[in-house]
C-alpha atoms as an extended CHARMM CRD file, in Angstrom:
* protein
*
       223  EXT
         1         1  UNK       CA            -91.7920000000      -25.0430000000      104.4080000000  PROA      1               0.0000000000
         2         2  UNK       CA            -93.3040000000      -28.2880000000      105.9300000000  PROA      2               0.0000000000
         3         3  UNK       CA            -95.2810000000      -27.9830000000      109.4450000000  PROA      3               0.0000000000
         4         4  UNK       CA            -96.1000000000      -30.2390000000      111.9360000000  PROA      4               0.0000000000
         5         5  UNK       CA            -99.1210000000      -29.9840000000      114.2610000000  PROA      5               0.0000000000
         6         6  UNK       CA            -97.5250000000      -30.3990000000      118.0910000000  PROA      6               0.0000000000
         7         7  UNK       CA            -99.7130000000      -28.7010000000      120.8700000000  PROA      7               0.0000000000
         8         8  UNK       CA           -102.0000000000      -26.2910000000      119.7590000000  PROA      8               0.0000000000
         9         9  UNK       CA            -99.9030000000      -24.8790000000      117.2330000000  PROA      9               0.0000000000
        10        10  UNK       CA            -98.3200000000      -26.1110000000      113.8820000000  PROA      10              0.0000000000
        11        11  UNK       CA            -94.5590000000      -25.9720000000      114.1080000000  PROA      11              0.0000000000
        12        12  UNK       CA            -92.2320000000      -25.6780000000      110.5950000000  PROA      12              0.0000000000
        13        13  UNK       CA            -90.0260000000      -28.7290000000      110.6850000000  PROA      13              0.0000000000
        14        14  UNK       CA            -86.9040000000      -27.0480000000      110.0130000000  PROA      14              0.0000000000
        15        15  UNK       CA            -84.7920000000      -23.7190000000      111.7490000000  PROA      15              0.0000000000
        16        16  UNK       CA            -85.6990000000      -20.9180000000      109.4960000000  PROA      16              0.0000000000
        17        17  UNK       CA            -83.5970000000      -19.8180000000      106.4570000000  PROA      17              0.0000000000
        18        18  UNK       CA            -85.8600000000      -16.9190000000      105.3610000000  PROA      18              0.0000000000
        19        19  UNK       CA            -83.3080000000      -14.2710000000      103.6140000000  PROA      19              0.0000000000
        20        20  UNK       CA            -85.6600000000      -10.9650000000      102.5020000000  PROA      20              0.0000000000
        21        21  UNK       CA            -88.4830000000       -9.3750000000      104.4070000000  PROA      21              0.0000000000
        22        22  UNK       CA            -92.6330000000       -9.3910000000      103.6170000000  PROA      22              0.0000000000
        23        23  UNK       CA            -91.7390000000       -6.2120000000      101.3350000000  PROA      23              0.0000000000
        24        24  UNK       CA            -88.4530000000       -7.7320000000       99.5840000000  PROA      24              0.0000000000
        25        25  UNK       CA            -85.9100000000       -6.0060000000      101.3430000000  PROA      25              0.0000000000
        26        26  UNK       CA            -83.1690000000       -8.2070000000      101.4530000000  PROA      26              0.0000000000
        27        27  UNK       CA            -81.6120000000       -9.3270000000      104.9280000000  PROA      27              0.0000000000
        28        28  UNK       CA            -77.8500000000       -9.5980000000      104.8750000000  PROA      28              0.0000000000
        29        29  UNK       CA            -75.8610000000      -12.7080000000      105.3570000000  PROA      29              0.0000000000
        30        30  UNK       CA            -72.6130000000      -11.4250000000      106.9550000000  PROA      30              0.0000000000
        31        31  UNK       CA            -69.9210000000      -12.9980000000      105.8600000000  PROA      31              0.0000000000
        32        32  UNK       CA            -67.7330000000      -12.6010000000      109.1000000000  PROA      32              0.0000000000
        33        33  UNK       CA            -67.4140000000      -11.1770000000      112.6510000000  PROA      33              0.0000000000
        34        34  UNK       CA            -66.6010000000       -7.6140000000      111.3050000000  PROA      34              0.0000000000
        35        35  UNK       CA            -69.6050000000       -7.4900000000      109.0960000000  PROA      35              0.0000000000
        36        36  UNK       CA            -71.8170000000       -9.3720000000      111.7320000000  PROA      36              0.0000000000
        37        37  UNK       CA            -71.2320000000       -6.6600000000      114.1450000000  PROA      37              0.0000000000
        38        38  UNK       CA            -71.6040000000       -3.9240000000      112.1130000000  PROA      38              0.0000000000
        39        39  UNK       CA            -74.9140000000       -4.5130000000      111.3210000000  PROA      39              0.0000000000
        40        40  UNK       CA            -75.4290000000       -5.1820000000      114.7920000000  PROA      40              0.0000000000
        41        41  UNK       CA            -74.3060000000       -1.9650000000      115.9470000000  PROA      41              0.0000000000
        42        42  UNK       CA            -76.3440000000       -0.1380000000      113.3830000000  PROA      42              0.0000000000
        43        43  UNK       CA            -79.3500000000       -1.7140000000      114.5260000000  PROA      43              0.0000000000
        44        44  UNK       CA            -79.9190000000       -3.1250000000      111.1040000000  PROA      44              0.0000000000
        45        45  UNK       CA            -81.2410000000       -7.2070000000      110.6930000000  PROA      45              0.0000000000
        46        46  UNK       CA            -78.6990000000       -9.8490000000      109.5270000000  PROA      46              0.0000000000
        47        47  UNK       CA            -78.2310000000      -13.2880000000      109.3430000000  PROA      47              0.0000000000
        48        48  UNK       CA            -75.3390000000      -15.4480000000      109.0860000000  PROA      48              0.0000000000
        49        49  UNK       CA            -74.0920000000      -19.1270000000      108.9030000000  PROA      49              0.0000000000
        50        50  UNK       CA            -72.5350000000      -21.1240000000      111.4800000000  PROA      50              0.0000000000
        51        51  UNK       CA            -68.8020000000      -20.3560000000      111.3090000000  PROA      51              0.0000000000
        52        52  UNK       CA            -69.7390000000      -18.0160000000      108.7020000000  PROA      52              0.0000000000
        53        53  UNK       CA            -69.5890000000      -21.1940000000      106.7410000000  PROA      53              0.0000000000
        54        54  UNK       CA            -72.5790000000      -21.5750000000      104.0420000000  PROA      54              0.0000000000
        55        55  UNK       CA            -72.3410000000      -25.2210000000      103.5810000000  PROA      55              0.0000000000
        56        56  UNK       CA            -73.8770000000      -25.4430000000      107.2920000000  PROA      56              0.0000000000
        57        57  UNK       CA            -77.2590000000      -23.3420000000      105.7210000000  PROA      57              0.0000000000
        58        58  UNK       CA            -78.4300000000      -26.3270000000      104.1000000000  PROA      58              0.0000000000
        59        59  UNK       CA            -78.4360000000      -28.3840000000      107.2540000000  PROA      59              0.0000000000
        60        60  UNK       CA            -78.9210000000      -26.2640000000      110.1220000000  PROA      60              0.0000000000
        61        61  UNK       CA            -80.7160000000      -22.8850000000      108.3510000000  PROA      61              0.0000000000
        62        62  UNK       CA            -79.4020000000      -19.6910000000      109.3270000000  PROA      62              0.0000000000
        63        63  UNK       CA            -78.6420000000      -17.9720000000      112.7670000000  PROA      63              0.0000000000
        64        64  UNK       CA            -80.0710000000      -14.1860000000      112.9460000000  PROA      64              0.0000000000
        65        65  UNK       CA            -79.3500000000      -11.5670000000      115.1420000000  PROA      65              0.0000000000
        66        66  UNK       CA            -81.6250000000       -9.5300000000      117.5380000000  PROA      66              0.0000000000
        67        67  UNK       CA            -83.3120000000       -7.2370000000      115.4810000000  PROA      67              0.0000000000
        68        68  UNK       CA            -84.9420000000       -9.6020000000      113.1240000000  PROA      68              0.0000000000
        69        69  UNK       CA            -87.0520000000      -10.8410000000      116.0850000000  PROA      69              0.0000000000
        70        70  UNK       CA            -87.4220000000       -6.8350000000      116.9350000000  PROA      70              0.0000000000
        71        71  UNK       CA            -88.9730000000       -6.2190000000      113.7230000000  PROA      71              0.0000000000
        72        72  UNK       CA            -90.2020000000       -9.8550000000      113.1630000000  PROA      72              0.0000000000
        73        73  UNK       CA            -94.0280000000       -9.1600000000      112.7310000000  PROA      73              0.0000000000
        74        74  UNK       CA            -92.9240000000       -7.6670000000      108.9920000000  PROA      74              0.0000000000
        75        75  UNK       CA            -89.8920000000       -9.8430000000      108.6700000000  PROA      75              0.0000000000
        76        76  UNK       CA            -90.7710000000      -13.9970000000      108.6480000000  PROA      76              0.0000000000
        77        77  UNK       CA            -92.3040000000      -15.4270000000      105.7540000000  PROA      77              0.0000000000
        78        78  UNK       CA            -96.2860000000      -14.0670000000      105.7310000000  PROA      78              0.0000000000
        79        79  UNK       CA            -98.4350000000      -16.6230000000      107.2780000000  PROA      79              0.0000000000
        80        80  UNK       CA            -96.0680000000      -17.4200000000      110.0640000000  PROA      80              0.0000000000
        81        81  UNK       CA            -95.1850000000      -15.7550000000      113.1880000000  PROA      81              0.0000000000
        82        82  UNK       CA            -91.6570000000      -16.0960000000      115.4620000000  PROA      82              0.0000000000
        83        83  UNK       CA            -92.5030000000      -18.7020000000      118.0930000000  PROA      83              0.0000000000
        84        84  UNK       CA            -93.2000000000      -17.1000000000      121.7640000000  PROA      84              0.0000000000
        85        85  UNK       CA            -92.0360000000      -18.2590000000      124.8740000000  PROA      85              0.0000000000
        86        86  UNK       CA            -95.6080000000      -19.8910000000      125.7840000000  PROA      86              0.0000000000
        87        87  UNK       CA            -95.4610000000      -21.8140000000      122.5350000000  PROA      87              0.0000000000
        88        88  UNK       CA            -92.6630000000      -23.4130000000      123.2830000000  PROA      88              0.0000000000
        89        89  UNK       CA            -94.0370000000      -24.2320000000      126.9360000000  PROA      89              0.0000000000
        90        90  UNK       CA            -97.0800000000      -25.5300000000      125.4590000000  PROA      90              0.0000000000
        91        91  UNK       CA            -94.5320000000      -27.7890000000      122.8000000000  PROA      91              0.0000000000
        92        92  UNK       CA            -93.1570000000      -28.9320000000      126.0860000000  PROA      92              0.0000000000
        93        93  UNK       CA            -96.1270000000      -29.9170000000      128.1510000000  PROA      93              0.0000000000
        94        94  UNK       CA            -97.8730000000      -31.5760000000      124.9530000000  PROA      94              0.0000000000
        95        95  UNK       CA            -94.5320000000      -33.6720000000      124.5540000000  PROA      95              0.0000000000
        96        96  UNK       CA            -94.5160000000      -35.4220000000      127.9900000000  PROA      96              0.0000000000
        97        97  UNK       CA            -91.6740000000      -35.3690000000      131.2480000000  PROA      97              0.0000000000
        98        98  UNK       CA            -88.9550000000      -33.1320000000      131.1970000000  PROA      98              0.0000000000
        99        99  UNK       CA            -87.3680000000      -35.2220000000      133.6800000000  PROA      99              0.0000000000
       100       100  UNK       CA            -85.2370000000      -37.6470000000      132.7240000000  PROA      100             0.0000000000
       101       101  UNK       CA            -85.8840000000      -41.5550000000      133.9260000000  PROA      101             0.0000000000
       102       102  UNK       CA            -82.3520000000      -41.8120000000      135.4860000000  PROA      102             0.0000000000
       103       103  UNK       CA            -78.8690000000      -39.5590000000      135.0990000000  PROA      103             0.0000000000
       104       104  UNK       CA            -78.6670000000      -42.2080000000      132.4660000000  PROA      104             0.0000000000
       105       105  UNK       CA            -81.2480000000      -41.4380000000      129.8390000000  PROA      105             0.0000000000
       106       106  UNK       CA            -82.5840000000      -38.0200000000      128.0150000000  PROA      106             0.0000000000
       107       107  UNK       CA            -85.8850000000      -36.8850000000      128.8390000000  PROA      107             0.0000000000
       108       108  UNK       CA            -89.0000000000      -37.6320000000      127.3380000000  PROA      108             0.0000000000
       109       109  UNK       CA            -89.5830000000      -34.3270000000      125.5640000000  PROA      109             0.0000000000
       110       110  UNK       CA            -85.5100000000      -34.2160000000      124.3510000000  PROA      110             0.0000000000
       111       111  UNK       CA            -86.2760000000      -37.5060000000      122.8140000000  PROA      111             0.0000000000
       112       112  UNK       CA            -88.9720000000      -36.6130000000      120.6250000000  PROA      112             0.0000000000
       113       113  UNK       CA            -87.4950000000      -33.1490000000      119.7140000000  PROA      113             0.0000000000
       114       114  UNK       CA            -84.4640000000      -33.8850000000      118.6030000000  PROA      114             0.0000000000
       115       115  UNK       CA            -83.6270000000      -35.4630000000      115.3050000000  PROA      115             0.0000000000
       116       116  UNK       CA            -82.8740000000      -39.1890000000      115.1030000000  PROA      116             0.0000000000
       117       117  UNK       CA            -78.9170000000      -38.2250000000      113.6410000000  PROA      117             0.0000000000
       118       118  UNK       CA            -76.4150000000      -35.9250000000      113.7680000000  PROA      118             0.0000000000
       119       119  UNK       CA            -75.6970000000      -35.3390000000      117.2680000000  PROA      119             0.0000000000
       120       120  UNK       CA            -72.6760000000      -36.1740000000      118.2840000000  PROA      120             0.0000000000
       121       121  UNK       CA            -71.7200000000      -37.9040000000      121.7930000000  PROA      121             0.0000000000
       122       122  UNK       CA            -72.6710000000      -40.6170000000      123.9770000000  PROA      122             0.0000000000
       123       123  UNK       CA            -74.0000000000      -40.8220000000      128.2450000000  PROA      123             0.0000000000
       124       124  UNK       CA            -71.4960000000      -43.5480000000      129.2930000000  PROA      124             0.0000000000
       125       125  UNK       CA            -71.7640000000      -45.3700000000      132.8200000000  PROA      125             0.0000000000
       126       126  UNK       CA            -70.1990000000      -48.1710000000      134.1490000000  PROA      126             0.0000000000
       127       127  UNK       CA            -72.4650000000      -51.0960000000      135.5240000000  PROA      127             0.0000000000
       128       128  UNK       CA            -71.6650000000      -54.0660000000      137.9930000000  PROA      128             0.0000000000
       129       129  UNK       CA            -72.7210000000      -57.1240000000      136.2040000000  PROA      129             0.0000000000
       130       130  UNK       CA            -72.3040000000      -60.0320000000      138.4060000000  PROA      130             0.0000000000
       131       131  UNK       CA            -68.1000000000      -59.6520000000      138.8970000000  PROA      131             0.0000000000
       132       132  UNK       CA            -67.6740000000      -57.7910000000      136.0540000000  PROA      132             0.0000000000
       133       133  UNK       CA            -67.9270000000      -54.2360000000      135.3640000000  PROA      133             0.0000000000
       134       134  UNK       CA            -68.7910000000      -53.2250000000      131.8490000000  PROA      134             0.0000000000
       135       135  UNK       CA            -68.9200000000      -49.8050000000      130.3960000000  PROA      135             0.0000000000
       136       136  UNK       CA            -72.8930000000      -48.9300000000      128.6350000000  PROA      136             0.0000000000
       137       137  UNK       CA            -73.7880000000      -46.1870000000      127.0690000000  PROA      137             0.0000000000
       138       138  UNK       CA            -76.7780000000      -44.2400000000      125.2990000000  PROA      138             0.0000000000
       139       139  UNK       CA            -76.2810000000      -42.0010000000      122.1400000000  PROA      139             0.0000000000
       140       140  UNK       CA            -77.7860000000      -38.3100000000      122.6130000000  PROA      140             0.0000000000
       141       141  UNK       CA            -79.8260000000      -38.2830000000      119.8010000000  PROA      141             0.0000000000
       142       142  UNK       CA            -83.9390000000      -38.6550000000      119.5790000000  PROA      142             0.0000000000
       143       143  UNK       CA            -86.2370000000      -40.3210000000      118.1560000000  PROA      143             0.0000000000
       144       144  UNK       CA            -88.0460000000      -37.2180000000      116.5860000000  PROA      144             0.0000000000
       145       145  UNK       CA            -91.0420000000      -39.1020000000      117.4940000000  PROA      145             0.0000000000
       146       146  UNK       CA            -93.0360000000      -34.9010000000      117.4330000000  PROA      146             0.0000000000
       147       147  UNK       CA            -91.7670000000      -34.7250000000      113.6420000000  PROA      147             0.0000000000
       148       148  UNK       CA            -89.7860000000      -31.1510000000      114.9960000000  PROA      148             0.0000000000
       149       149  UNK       CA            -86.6710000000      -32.2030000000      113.9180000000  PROA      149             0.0000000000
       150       150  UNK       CA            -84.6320000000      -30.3590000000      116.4530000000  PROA      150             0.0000000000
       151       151  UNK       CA            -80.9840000000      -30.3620000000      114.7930000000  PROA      151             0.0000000000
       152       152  UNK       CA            -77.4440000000      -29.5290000000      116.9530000000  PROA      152             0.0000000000
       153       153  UNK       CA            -77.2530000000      -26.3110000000      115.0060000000  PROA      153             0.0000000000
       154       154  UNK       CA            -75.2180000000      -24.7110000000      118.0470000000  PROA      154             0.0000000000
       155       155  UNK       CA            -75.3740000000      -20.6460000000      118.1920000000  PROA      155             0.0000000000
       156       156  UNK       CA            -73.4640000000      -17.7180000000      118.0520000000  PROA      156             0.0000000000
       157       157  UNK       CA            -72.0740000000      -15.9770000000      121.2130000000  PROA      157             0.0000000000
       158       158  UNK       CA            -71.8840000000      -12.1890000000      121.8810000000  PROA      158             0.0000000000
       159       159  UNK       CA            -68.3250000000      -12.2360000000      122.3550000000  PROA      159             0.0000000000
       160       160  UNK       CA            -65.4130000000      -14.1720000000      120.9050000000  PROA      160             0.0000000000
       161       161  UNK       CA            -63.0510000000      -15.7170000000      123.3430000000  PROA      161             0.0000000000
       162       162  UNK       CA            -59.8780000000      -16.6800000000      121.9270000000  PROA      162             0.0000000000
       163       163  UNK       CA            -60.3500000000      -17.3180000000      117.9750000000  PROA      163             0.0000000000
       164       164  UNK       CA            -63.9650000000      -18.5200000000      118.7150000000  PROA      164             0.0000000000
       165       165  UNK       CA            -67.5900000000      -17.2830000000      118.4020000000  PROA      165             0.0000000000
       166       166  UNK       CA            -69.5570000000      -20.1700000000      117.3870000000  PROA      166             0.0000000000
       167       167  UNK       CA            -70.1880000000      -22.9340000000      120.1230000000  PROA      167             0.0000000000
       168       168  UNK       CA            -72.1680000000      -26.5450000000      120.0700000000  PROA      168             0.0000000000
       169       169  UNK       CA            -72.4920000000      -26.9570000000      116.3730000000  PROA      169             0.0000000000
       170       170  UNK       CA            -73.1200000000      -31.2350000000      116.7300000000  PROA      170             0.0000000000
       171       171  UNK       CA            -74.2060000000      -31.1460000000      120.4550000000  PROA      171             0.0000000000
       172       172  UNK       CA            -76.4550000000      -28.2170000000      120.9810000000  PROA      172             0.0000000000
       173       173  UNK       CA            -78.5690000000      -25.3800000000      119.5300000000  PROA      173             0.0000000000
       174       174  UNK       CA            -80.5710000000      -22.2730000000      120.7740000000  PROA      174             0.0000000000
       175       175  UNK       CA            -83.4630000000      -20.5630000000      119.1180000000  PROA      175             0.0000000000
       176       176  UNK       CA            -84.7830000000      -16.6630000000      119.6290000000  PROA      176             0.0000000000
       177       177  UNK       CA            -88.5970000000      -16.3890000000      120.6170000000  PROA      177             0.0000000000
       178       178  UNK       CA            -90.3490000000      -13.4080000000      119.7460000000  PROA      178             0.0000000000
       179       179  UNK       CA            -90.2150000000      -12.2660000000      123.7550000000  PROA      179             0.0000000000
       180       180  UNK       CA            -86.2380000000      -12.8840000000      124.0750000000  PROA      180             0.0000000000
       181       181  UNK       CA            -86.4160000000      -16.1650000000      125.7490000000  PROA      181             0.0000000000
       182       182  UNK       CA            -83.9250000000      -18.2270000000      125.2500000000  PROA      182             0.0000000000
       183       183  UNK       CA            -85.2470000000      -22.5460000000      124.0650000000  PROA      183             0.0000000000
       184       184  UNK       CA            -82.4300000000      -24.3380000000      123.6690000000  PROA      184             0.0000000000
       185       185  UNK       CA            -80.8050000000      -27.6620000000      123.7120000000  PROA      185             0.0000000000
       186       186  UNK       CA            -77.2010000000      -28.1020000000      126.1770000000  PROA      186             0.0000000000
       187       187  UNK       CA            -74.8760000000      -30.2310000000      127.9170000000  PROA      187             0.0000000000
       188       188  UNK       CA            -75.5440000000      -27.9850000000      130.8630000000  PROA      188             0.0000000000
       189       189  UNK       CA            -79.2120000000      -28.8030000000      130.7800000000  PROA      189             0.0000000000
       190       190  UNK       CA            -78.4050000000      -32.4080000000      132.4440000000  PROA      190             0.0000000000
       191       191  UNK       CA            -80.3850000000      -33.9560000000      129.5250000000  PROA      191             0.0000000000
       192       192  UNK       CA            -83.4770000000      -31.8770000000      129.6720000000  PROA      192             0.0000000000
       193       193  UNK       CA            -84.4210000000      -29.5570000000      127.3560000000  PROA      193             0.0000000000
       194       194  UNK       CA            -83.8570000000      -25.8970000000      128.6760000000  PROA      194             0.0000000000
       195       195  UNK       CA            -86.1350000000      -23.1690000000      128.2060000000  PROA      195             0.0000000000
       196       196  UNK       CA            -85.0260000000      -19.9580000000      129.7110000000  PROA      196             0.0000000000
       197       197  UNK       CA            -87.4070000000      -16.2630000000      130.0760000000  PROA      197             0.0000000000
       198       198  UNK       CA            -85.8480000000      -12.9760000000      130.1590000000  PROA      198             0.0000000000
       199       199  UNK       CA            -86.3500000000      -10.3650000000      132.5830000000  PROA      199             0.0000000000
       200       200  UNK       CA            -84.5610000000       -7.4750000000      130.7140000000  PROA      200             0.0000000000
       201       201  UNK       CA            -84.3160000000       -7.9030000000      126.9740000000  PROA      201             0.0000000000
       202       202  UNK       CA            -83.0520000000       -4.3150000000      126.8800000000  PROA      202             0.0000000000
       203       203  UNK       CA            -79.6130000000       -5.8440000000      127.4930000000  PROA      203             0.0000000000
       204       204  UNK       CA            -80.1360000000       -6.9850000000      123.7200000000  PROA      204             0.0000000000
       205       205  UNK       CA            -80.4190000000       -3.5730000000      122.3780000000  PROA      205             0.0000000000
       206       206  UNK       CA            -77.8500000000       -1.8950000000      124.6250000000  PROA      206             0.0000000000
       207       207  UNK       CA            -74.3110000000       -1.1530000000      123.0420000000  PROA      207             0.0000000000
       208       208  UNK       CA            -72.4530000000       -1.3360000000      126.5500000000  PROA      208             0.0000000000
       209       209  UNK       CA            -73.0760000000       -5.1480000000      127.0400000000  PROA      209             0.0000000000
       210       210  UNK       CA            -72.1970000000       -7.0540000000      124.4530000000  PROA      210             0.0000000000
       211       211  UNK       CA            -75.5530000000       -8.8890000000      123.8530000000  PROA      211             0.0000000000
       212       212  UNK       CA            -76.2720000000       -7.2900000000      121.2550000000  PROA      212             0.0000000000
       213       213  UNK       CA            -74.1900000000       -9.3400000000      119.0980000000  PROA      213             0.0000000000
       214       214  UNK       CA            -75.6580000000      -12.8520000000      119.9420000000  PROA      214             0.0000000000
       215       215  UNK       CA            -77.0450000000      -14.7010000000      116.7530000000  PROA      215             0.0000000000
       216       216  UNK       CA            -79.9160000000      -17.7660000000      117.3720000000  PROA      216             0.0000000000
       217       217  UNK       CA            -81.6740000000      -19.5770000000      115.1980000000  PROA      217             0.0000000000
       218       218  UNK       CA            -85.2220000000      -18.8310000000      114.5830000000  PROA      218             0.0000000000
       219       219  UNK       CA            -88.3490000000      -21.8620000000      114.3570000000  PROA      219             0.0000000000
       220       220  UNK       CA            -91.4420000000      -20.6490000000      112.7150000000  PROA      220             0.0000000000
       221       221  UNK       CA            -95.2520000000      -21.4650000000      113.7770000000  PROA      221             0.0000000000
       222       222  UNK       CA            -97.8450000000      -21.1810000000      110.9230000000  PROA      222             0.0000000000
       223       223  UNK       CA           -100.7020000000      -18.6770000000      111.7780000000  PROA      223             0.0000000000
């Protein structure tokens, strides 16, 4: 793993791909929706790829259910820790504005977070220019100026609607933090970058409401 100093803490560079715990249990890679929520229900740790797909681990690193960040103190890689919720606030206030310029442009901390390729989509306006309107546009990728190499990685949803379970692989991507908030990269964000605290993370451990079965990714901080 390869860490980058951003803030007071050093940051791994990539979404964590970590598949056995500090004493060499193995955690499972389910291999589809049946598997992913049986483990789940049985309160054991899993992982998975996106779409269930292993030729996204390589890029994006693997997407891991709730208890993994439950038991994550005996879980990640020794001399790391899961990222907290004030980490990723102090990423955020090291980085600069989370306000973007103009509805035209990301902001200042999306920029340097996210990776310089690979995600996918454009913010088009149209401009007067003298008589002539002409349509401009900026890509939504970064300049990964912070070395974090935030990739569109997308996440898993606790429920599947229609045939589909996995959302935003190419234009988003959500991480777990050791206290159940929810970092993460969206459309809906207006071009920010969203970072979300929970109130009640016992809705992640209760079988009646289907959170239980989310997956995010995980990033690591060195200790």
């Amino acid at each position: 793993m390869n860490f980058v100093k951003i803030g007071k803490n050093e940051w791994c560079t990539e979404d964590a791909r970590f598949t056995q715990s500090q004493n060499g249990d193995l955690i499972p890679i389910a291999k589809s929706i049946a598997e992913w929520d049986s483990y789940c229900l049985n309160d054991d740790y899993c992982c998975c790829a996106y779409d269930f797909d292993d030729k996204n681990i390589k890029k994006y690193g693997l997407i891991y259910n709730v208890h993994v960040v439950r038991q994550a103190e005996s879980v990640v890689p020794e001399g790391t820790r899961l990222a907290t919720c004030d980490d990723w606030c102090d990423l955020i206030d090291t980085l600069g504005s989370n306000v973007p310029k103009d509805k035209y442009s990301q902001s200042e901390v999306l920029l340097k977070l996210k990776s310089d390729k690979g995600w996918v989509g454009k913010i088009i306006w149209n401009s007067l220019e003298g008589e002539e309107w002409k349509t401009l546009t900026n890509p939504l990728t970064g300049t990964n100026e912070s070395g974090f190499t935030a990739l569109p990685g997308g996440y898993k949803d606790s429920d599947m609607f229609g045939d589909k379970i996995f959302y935003e692989k190419g234009k988003g991507v959500s991480w777990w933090t050791l206290d159940f908030a929810n970092p993460h990269v969206s459309a809906n964000d207006k071009n920010k970058f969203g970072l979300f605290n929970t109130s009640n993370a016992d809705r992640f451990f209760d079988l009646k409401n289907s959170h239980y079965k989310l997956g995010r990714y995980i990033r690591l901080v060195k200790l």
